[in-house]
C-alpha positions in Angstrom: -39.9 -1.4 21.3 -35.9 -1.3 21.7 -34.3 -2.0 25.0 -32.0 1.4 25.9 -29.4 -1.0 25.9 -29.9 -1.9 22.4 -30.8 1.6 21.4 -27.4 3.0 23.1 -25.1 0.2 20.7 -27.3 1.5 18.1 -26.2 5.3 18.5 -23.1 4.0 19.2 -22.6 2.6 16.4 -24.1 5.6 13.8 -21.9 7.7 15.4 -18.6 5.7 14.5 -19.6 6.3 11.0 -19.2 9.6 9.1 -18.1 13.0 10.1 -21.2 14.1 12.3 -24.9 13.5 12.8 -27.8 15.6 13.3 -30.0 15.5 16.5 -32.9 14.9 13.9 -31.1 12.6 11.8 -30.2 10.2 14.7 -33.5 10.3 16.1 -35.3 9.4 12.6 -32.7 6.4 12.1 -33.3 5.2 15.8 -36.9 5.9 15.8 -37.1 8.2 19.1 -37.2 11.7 20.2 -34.5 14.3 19.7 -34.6 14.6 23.5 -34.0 10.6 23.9 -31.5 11.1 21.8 -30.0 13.9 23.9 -30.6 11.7 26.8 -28.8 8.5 25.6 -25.6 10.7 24.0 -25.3 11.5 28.1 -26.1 8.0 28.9 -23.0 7.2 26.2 -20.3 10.2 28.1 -21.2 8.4 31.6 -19.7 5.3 29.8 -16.6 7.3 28.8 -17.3 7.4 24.9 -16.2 10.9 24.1 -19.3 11.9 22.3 -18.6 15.5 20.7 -21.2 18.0 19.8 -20.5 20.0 16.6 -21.9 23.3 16.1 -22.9 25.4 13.3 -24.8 24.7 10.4 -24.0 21.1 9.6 -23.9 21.1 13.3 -24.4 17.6 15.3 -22.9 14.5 16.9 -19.6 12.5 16.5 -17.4 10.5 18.4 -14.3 12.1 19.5 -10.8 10.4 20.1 -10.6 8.5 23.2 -8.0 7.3 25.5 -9.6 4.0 24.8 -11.0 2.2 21.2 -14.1 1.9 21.7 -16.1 -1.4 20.9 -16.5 -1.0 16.9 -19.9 -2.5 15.9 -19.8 -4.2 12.7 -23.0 -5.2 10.5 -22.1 -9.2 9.1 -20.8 -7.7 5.3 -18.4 -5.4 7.8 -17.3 -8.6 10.1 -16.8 -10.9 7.2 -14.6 -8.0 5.4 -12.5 -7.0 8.5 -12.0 -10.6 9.1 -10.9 -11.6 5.3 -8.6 -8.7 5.5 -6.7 -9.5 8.6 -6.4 -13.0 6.9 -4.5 -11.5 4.0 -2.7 -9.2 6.3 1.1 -8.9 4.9 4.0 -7.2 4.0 5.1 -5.1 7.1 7.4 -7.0 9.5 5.0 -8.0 12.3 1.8 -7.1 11.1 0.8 -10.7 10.2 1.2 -11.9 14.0 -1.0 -8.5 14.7 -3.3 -9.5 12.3 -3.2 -12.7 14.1 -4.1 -11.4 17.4 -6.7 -8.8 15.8 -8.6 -11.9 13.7 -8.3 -14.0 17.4 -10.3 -10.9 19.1 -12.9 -10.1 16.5 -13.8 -14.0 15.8 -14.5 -14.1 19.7 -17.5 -11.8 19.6 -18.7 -12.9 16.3 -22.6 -13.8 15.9 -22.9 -17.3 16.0 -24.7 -16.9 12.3 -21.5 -15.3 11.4 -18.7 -18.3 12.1 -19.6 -20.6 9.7 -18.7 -18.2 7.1 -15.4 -16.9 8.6 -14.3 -20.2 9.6 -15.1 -21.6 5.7 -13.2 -18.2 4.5 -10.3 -19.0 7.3 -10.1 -22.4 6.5 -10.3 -22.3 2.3 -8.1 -18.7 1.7 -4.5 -19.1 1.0 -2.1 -16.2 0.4 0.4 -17.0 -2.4 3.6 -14.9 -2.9 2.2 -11.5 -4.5 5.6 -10.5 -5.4 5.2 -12.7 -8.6 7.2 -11.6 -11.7 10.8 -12.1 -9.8 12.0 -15.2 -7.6 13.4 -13.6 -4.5 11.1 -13.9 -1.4 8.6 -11.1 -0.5 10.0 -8.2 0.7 9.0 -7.2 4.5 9.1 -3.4 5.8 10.0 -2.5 9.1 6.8 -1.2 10.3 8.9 1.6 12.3 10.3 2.9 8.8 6.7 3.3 7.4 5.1 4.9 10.1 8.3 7.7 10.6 7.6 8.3 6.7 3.6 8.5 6.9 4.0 11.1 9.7 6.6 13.2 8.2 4.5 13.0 4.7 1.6 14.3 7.2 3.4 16.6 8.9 5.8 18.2 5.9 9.0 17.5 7.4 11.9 16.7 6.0 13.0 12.7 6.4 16.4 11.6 6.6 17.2 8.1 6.6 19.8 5.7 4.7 19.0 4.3 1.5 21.9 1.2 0.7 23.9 2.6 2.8 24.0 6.1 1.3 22.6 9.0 3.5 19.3 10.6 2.0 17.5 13.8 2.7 13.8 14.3 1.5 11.1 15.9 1.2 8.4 13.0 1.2 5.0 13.0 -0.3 3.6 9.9 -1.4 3.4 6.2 0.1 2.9 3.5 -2.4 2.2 -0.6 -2.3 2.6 -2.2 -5.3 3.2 -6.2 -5.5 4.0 -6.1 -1.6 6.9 -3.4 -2.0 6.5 -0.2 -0.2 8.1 2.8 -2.5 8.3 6.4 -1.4 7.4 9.3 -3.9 10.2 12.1 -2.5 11.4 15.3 -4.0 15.2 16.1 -3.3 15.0 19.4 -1.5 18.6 20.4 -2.6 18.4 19.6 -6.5 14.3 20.2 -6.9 14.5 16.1 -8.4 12.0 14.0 -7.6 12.7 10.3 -7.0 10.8 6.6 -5.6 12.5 4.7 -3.1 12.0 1.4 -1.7 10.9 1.3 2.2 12.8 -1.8 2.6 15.9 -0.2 1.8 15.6 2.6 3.9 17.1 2.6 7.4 16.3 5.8 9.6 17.8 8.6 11.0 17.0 11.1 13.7 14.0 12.8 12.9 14.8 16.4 11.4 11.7 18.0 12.8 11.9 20.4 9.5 9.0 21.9 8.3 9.1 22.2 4.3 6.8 23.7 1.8 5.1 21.2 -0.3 5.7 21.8 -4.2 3.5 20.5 -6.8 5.0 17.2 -8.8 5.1 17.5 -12.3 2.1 16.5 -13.8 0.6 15.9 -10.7 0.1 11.4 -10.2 2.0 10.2 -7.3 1.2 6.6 -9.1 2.2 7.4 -12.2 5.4 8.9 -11.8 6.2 6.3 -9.2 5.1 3.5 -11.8 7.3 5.0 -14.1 10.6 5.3 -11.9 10.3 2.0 -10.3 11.6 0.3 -13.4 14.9 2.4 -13.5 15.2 2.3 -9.3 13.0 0.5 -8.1 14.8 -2.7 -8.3 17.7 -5.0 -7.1 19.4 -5.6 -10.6 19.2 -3.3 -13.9 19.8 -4.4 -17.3 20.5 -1.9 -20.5 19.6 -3.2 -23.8 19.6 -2.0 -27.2 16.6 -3.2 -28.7 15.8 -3.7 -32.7 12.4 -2.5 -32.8 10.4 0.7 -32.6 9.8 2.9 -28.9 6.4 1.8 -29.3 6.4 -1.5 -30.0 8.9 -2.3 -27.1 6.2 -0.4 -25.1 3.3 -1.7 -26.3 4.7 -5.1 -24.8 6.0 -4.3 -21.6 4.5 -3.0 -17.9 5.8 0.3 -17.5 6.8 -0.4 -14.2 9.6 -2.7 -15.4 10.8 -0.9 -18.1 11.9 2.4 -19.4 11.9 2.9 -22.8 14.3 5.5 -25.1 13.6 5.9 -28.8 17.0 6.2 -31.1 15.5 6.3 -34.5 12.5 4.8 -36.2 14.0 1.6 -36.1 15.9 1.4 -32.7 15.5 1.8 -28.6 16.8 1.6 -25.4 15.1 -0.7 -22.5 16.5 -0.1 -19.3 14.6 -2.8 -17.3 15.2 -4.0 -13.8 14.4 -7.3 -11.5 15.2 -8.7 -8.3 17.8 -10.8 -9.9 19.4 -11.0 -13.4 17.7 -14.4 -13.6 14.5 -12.7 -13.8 15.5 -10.0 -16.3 16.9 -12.8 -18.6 14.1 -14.8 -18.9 11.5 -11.7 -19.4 13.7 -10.2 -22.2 13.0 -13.3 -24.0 9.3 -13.0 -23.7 9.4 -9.6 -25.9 10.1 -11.6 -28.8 12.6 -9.1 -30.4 16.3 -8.7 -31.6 18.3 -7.1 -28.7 21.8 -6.5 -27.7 23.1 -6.5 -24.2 24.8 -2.6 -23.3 24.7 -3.9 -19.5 25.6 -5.3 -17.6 28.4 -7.9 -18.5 26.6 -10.5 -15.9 23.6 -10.5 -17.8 25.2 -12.1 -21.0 26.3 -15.5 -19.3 22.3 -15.8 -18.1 21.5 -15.5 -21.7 23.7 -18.1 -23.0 22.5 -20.9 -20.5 19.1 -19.9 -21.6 19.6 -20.2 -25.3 21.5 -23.7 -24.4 18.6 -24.7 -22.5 16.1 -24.0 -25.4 18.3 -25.2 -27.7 18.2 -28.5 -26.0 14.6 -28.3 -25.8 14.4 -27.8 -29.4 16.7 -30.6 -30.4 15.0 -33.2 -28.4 10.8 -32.1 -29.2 
């Protein structure tokens, strides 16, 4: 039979998971009576877990918000998750040391059976830079920046903040991590023109504590339309380049996150692509494999020549 101390982490820990449970249904997954279970859900609110009782037809148990976190009970596949996770942790400013701190706590109150494994995982994993089709360092987000633009996205209010140094008001809607950059899906509330920006770029303002109505994006995929944009503003440095080839053999060779591509005729587009530096752009135009011609910007052409040299060298020595 199970100690009512064991049973009590047991109910505990259904009643972290999902939206509600039944009487019944807790006392058929613990094996007791529906009274027991009233019993230890009273046992639980003497202990200051803030065990709520939902009525109505899908009526039941949950655990309400606390002053506190509670414990969190994981089963082993949960522990070595949680703990791989905060391993990886990365890309807000701060939030690997928290990580840090988190990974310390958890590994404390592991099962013995358990450290083994994390300490194999902790001891094997590294983290190389994500950010891996440009040569600047990883981006970090101020943590501060994110969390003012999650609530206001939650809370449909208008976000002001500074984006290079330019002031910006939005209406925001999506948050997006891609290759360890935070973007922002945002519609312009003035013009009706929807727009991604970087996080890391963004410095805030006061809070405008302005309610907006939400209006639908065109075509509906937050991802999509931010995959699309980031290539035209998503990035440090933009290049324009006439390209001799067909729309969609230019696109049939790029990711549409760094590129934009305009048809002219049958024979003839426009790329506008973007990097983190023009170093980067320079040596992924090559990789197309097509006849181009540089429309901008003038710095770009100078990266191209010490590239050709460099092959040329390469050629003329092999």
């Amino acid at each position: 039979m199970t100690s009512p101390s064991a049973r009590l982490l047991a109910l505990l820990s259904l009643l972290q998971t999902g939206s509600g449970r039944t009487g019944a249904e807790l006392a058929t997954r613990l094996g007791v009576s529906p009274r027991t279970v009233r019993a230890d859900i009273e046992r639980l609110r003497e202990l200051g877990y803030p065990v709520d009782a939902v009525r109505g037809s899908v009526g039941g148990y949950r655990l309400g918000a606390g002053g506190q976190l509670p414990p969190l009970l994981l089963d082993d596949e949960e522990a070595v998750a949680v703990t791989v996770g905060l391993q990886m942790a990365a890309g807000v400013t701060g939030v690997e040391e928290a990580g840090a701190r988190a990974l310390a706590k958890i590994e404390q109150v592991l099962p013995s059976r358990l450290r083994p494994l994390v300490d194999a995982l902790g001891s094997t994993i590294d983290r190389g830079q994500e950010n891996v089709d440009t040569d600047a360092p990883d981006p970090e987000v101020d943590p501060a920046v994110l969390a003012a633009a999650a609530a206001a996205i939650r809370d449909t209010e208008w976000l002001r903040f500074d984006y290079r140094d330019a002031p910006v008001l939005v209406e925001p809607y999506r948050l997006l991590s891609w290759q360890r950059r935070w973007h922002l899906v945002a519609r312009d509330p003035g013009s009706g023109s929807w727009h991604t920006y970087r996080v890391d770029w963004m410095s805030l303002r006061m809070p405008t504590r302005r309610r907006f109505d939400p209006q639908p994006l065109p075509g509906g995929d937050y991802t999509a339309f931010a995959m699309r944009t980031i290539a035209a503003s998503g990035w440090a440095v933009h290049a324009r380049l006439r390209i001799d080839a067909p729309a969609q053999a230019v696109l049939d060779r790029i990711n549409p996150t760094v590129g934009v591509v305009e048809p002219i005729d049958a024979d003839h587009c426009v790329l506008v692509t973007g990097a983190d530096s023009l170093d980067t752009v320079a040596a992924y135009i090559g990789m197309l494999m097509m006849d181009f011609t540089v429309e901008s910007p003038p710095e770009l052409i100078p990266r191209l020549r010490l590239l050709s040299e460099r092959y040329a060298r390469a050629v003329a020595g092999s």
